[in-house]
C-alpha positions as CSV (number, residue, x, y, z in Angstrom):
1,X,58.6,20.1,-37.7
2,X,60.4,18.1,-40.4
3,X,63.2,19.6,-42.0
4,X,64.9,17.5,-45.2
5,X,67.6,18.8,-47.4
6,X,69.1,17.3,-50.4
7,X,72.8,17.7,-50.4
8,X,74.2,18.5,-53.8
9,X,77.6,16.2,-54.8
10,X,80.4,18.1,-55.1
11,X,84.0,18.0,-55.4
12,X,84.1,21.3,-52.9
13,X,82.7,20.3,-50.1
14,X,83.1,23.6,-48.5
15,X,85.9,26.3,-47.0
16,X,88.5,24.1,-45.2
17,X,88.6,25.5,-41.6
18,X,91.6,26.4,-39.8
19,X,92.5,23.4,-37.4
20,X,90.3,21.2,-38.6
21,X,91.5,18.4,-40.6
22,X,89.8,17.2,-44.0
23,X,89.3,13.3,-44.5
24,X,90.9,11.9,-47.6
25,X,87.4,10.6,-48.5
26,X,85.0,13.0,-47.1
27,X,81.2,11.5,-46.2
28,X,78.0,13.0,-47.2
29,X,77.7,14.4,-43.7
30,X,80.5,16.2,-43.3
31,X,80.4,18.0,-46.7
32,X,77.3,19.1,-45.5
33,X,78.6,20.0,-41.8
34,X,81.0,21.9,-43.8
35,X,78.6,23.6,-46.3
36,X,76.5,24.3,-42.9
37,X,79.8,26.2,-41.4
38,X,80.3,28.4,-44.4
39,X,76.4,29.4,-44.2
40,X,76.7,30.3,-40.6
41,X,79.5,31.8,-41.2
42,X,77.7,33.9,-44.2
43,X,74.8,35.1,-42.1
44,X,76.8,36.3,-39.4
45,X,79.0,38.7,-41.9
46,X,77.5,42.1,-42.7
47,X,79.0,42.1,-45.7
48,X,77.4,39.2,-46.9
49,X,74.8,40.0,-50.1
50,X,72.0,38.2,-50.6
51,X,72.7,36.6,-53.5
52,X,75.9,34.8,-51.0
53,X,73.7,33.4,-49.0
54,X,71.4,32.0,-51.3
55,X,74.0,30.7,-53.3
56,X,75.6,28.5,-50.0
57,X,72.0,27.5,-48.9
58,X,71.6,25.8,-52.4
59,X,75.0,24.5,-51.8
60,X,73.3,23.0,-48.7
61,X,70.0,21.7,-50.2
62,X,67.8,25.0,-49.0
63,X,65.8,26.8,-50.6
64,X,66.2,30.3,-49.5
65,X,63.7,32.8,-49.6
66,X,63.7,36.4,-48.3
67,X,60.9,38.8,-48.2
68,X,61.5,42.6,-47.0
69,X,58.8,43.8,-45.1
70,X,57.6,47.2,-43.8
71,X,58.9,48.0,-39.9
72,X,55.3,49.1,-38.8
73,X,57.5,50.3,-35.2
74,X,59.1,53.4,-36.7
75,X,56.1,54.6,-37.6
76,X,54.7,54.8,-34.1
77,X,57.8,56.7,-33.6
78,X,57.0,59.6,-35.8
């Protein structure tokens, strides 16, 4: 499997973390660690919409796609 993303340039390169410190000049690959973090961090919050985490997987070069489909388990359940 091949994966390749195409970082966007952006001033923000993502939420400064606690602890962590920024580089005066950040490189390509730690804007996109960073944009990485902030998606993790997104897909892990319940509170998260949809339109969230599409919007911080562009930020990372993905395309984002989700598809809601029928859970055929509950109806064995009836």
């Amino acid at each position: 499997m091949t994966v390749t993303a195409h970082v966007p340039a952006s001033a923000h390169p993502g939420t400064p973390h606690p602890g962590i410190p920024q580089p005066a000049n950040p490189t390509p690959f730690y804007i996109l660690g960073a944009r990485l973090v902030d998606l993790g961090t997104a897909l892990q919050n319940e509170r998260s919409t949809i339109d969230d985490l599409v919007r911080l997987a562009s930020a990372c070069g993905m395309d984002l796609r989700i598809k809601v489909v029928e859970d055929g388990s509950r109806a064995d359940e009836a």
